[in-house]
N, C-alpha and C positions, 0 to 999 in steps of 0.2 A: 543761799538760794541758787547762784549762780552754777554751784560744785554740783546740786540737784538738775537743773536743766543738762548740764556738762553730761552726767552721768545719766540721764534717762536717753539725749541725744545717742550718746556712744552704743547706748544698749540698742536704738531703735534700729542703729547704722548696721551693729551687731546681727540682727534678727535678719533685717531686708539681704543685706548679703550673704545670708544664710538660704537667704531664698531665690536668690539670683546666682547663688553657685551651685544650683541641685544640676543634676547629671541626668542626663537622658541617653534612654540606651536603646536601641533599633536590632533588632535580629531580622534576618533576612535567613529563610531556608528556601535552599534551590533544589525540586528532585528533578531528576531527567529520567525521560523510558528508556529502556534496554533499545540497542539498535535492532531491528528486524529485517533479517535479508529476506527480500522479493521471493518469492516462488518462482524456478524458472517456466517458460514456457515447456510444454510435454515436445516429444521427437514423436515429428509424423513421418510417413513413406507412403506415398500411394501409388497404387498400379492402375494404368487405363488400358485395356484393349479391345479393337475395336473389331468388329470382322463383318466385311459385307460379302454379301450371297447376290453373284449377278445374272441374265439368262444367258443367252446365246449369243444373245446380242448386244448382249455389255448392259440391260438396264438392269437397275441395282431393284433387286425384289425384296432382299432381307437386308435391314443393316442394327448389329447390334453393340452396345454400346457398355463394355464392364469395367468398373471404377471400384479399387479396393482400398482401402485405407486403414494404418495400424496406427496409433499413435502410444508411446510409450510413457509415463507418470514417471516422471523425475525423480518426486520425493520417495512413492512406493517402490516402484518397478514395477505398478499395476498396467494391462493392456487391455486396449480398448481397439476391437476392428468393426469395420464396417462394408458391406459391401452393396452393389447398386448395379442393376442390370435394366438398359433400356434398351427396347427392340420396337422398331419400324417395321413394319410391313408392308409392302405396295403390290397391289390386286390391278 
């Protein structure tokens, strides 16, 4: 009887460490994005010129005011201008 406990014990020791040696496995996937460089800013240039119109007497009757601006697209070479004409009068 003794050889029967002996041997049902061993089997049970058998089984539990069977089950306390199982193996655990973790996988870990890392993705990362592609680096993306910045856009640069575009190349401006502007022109201002001004021109006043005076009388006789030096008081300023006309004064006008032109503001031109290009700026150039980096990535394309596309260009964009703009231009701006402000005129004063005095009566």
């Amino acid at each position: 009887m003794t050889k029967t406990w002996l041997a049902a014990a061993a089997a049970l020791t058998l089984i539990s460490g069977a089950a306390i040696a199982e193996t655990v496995t973790t996988t870990t996937t890392e993705t990362t994005a592609p680096y993306i460089a910045p856009v640069p800013a575009p190349v401006t240039q502007t022109t201002t010129e001004r021109t006043i119109e005076a009388d006789s007497n030096g008081v300023v009757r006309r004064a006008t005011t032109t503001t031109t601006g290009t700026a150039v697209d980096p990535v394309d070479g596309s260009t964009t201008t703009r231009k701006t004409t402000e005129t004063t009068t005095v009566r």
